[in-house]
N, C-alpha and C positions, 0 to 999 in steps of 0.2 A: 577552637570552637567549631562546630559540627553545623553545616548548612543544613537546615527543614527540608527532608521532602514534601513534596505537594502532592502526591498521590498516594495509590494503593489503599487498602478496606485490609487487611490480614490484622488482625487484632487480639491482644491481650486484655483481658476483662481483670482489671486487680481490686480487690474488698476484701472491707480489714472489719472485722468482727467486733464492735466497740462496744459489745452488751447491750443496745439500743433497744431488743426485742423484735421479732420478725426478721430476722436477718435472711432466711432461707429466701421468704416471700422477698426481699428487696432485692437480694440478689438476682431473682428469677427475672423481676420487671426489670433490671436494667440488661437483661440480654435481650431481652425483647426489645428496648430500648436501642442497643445496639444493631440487630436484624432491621431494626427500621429505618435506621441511619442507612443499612447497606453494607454492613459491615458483616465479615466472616471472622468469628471469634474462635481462634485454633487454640487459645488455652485460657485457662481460670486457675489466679492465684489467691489464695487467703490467708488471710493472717488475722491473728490477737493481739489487739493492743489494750492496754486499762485507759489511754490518752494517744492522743497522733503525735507524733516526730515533728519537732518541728523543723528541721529542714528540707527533711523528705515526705513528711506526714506518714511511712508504713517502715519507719525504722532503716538505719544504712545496710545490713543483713538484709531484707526483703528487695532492698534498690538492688541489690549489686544481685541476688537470685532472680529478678526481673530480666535485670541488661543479658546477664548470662541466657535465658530464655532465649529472650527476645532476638539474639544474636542466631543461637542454633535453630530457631524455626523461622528465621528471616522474615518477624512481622515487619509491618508499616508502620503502627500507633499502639500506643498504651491506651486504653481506657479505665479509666478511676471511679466507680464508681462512690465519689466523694465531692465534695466542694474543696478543690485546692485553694489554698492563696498563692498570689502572683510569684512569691519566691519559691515556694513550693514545688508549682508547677517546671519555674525555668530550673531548679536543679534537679530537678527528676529528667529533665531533656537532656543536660550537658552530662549527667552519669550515664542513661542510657542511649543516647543516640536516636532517639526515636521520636516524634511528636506524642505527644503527652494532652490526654483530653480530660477535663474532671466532668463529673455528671453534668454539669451544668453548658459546657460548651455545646457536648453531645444532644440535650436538647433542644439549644440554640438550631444546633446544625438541622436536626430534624424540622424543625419550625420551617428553619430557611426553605427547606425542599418541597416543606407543605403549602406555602404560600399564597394565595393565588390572586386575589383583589389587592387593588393599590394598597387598600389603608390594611390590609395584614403585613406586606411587604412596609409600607414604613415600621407598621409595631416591631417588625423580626428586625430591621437593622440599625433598629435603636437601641433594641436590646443589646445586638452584638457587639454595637460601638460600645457601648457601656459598659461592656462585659471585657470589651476587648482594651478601652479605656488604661484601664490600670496590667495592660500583659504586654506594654511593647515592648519591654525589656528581655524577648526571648533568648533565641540562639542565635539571632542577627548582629553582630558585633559590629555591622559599619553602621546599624541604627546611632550607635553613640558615638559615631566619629561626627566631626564640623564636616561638611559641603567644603569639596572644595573643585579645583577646575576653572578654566578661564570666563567668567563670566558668570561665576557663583560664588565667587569671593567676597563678603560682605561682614554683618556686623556678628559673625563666628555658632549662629544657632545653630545646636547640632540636627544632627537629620531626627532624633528624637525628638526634639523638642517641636520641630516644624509638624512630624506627624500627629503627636495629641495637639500642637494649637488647630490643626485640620480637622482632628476629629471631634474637638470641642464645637469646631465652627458648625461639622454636619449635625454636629446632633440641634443645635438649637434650631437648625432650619428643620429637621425632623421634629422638633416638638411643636415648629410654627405650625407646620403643615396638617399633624394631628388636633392640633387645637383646632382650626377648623371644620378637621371631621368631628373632633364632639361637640361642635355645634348645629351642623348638620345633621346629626344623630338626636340631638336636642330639639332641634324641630320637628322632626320626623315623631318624637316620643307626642311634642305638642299634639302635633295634629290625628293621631291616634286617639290621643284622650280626647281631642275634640267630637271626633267620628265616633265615641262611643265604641272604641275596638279594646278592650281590656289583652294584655299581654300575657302569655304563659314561658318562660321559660327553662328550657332543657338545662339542668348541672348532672354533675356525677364525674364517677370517677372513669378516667380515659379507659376505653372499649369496653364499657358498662351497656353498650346498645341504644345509646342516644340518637345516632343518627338514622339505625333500622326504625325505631322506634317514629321520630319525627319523619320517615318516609310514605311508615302505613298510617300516621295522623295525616298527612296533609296530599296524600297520592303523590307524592312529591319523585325524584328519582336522583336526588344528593348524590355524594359519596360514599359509600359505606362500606367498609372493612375488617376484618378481621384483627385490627393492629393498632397498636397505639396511637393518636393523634392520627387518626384516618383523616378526623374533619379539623382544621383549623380556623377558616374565616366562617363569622358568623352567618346563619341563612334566618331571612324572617319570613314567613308564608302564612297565608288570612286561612284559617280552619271555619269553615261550616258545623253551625255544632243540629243535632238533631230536635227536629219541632222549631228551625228556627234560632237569628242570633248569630252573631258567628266571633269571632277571636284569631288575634297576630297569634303565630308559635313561634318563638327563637330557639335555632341551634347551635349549643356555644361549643368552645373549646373544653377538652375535659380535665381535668387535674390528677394531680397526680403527687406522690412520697415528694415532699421539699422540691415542691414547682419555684423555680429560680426567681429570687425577688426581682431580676432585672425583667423577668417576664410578665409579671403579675403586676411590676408599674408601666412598661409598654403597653399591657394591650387592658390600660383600664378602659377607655373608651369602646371597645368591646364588650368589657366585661361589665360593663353599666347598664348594657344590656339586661343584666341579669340581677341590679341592683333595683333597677327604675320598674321591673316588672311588678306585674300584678299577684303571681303565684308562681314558687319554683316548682317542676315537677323534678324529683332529684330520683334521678334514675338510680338502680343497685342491681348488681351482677349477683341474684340471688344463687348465683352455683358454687361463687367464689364461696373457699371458704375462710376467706378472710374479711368478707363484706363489711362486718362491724368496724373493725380497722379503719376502711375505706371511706365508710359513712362519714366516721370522726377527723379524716384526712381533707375531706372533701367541705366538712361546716366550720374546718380553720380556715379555710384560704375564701369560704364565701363572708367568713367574722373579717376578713384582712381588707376585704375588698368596700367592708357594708352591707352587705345582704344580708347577714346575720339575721336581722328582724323582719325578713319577707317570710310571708306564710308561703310553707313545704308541705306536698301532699309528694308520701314515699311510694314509689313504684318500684316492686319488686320484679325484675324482668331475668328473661329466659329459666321460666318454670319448666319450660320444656325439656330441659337439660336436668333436670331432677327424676328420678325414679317415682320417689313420693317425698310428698314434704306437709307442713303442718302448721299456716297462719298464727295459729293460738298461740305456739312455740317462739314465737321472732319477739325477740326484748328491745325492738327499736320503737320509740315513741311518736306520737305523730298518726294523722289519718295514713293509708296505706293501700294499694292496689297491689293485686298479682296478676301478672299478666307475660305473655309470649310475643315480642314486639315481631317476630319471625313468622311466625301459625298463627295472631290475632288474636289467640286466647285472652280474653281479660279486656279486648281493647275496650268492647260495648261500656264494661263497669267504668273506666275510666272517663267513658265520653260522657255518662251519666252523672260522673263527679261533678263534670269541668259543666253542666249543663244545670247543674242543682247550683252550683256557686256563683255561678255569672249572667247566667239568664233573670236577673232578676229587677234589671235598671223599670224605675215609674215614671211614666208619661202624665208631665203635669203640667197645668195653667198655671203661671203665677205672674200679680199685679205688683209691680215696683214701684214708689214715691220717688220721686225724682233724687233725695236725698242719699236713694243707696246706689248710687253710681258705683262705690266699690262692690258691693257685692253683685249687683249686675257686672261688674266685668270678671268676678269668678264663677259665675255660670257660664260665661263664653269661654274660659279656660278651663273649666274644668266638668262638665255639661255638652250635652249634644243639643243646640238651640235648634230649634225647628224653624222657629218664626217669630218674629217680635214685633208690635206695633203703637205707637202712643197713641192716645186719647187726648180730650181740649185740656187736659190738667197738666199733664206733664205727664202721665204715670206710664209708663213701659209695662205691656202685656206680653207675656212669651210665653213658649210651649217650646219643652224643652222635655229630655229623656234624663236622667239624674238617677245614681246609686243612691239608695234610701240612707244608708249610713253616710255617703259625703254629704247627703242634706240635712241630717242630723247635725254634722262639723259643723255646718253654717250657721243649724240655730245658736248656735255654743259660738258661735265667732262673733255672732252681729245680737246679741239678746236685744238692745237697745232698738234695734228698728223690724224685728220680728212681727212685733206685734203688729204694725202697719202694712203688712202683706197679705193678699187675698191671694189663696193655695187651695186651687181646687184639682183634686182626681182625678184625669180622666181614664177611660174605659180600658183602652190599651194597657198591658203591662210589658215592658221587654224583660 
């Protein structure tokens, strides 16, 4: 049994053609996938399969033309771009000698490097325990021997066993620890609704220009790159919108062909972000020419997460990168902006979207009977109260700021005591 190396990037890229559809495009993304890890990709092997191997997943004929490779150009690692299983993986290490990465580690690994606030760094090493959870059975053969030595001889656990009960132990203190950032996130969400700050956030498909985009909305000076998962921890910034008004922008993580389930249940508290909002703006790499693809890549993993039913307004970005192009032409459904998040082009139409849909909350008087206690405390949850003051009656008078459609939900919530409230207009509209 062959010791793991722990270093070097020289790397084998192997995809196995399994009629999927887009295969050129998947392959592309996962070298760039690779580039981002750090990795130097010296060869690219392919293969046909009608179904994966199961013990090797790309056939014993392809393993043993792999190892052969992998020997004469003295890589470091394989990379697959597939989702191995545990057994998969370790007999692809012990035929070829090499560590062995499936698309899914590879992205882990990219996470890990991108990480940079606490609560991104617990999501990435939750993921990886979990991911890593079910792989201790690599190429480590003393994993499976008993502990032994003077002073560690006991009731015979093997050293396997001692490491998943460890890492069973971190992960629950890793979900404790996130459980109170989604709460803290939950407040944060509260007191925005309070303050009358309606939410917009960024999706789309990873280097679709989300982050240029969310730079020239909020003057902001983020990260932004050229590269996959440039940005991973979320950014929230208050946008000024024109005439007045203003709105939080969130910049999320971007998605991507089969984003790793272990990642898309770590970084829900993130990605709730993008559930709890007000409006997605879902960005699209109008130059790709596989954008449609991407679109439908990108509305499965926000159906996975719950966002599915948040209103989408599509922003088609970097037109600048087209010679000519043709609005009328795009069979994507949905309101729609074209715009240059680089050169500003389009941004003005955009801000006039965000400024026709949200600038519209009513500044109103309304008298409450002491009986609707409960709906007096959803105007303070869900309402900007200005002011409240009672009378010798009991009755609660507020001035308060209110989206005309949530105060329509309330006639529909409370009919019974509607009629006893005095609802007057005032002059102001936000």
């Amino acid at each position: 049994m062959f010791e793991r190396p722990q270093g070097g990037n020289r790397a084998i890229i192997v995809h196995l053609n399994l009629h999927q559809g887009a295969e050129g495009e998947v392959l592309q993304e996962f070298e760039e996938l690779a580039a981002s890890a750090g990795a130097t990709t010296v060869a690219i092997i392919q293969g046909t399969r009608s179904a994966p191997d199961a013990k090797y997943f790309v056939g014993s004929g392809k393993a043993e033309e792999i190892r052969d490779l992998a020997a004469a150009l003295e890589v470091d690692l394989i990379l697959v771009n597939h989702a191995l299983s545990p057994a998969q993986e370790r007999n692809l290490e012990r035929l070829i000698e090499r560590r062995v990465l499936d698309r899914t580690g590879l992205i882990l690994d990219i996470f890990a490097q991108r990480a940079r606030s606490h609560e991104g760094k617990l999501q990435v090493e939750l993921a990886q325990l979990t991911h890593l959870s079910t792989r201790l059975v690599r190429g480590w053969t003393h994993l499976e021997r008993q502990k032994g030595g003077i002073g560690l001889r006991g009731p015979g656990e093997t050293q396997l066993e001692t490491d998943r009960r460890l890492i069973g132990d971190r992960i629950k203190q890793l979900n404790s620890r996130l459980e109170k950032v989604r709460q803290q996130r939950q407040q944060s969400r509260r007191g925005r609704r309070r303050a009358e700050q309606p939410t917009v956030a960024l999706v789309g498909y990873t280097n679709a220009g989300k982050s240029t985009l969310f730079n020239t909305l909020t003057d902001d000076h983020s990260y932004a790159a050229d590269q996959l998962f440039a940005t991973l921890d979320p950014t929230l910034r208050r946008l000024p919108l024109p005439g007045g008004g203003h709105l939080v922008v969130a910049d999320t993580v971007g998605f991507i062909h089969n984003l790793p389930h272990d990642l898309v249940e770590s970084f829900r508290s993130t990605l709730i972000e993008t559930r709890e909002a007000d409006l997605l703006l879902h960005i699209i790499d109008i130059s790709d020419e596989h954008y449609r693809d991407k679109i439908v890549q990108v509305n499965s993993v926000l159906a996975e997460i719950g966002a599915a039913e948040v209103p989408q307004l599509l922003v088609f970005n970097k037109i600048d990168r087209l010679e000519s192009w043709e609005p009328s032409l795009e069979s994507a459904g949905g309101e729609r902006i074209y715009l240059s998040a680089v050169t500003g082009v389009g941004v003005d139409q955009l801000l006039a979207k965000l400024v026709k849909r949200f600038c519209h909350w009513q500044q109103l008087q309304i008298s409450l009977p002491p009986a609707a206690a409960k709906l007096r405390a959803q105007f303070y949850a869900e309402a900007n109260v200005l002011t409240e003051h009672f009378d010798e009656s009991g009755r609660a008078l507020l001035t308060l700021r209110i989206d005309p459609q949530r105060l329509l939900q309330l006639q529909q919530q409370h009919p019974e005591i509607w009629e006893e409230l005095t609802i007057t207009l005032l002059p102001e509209v936000i």
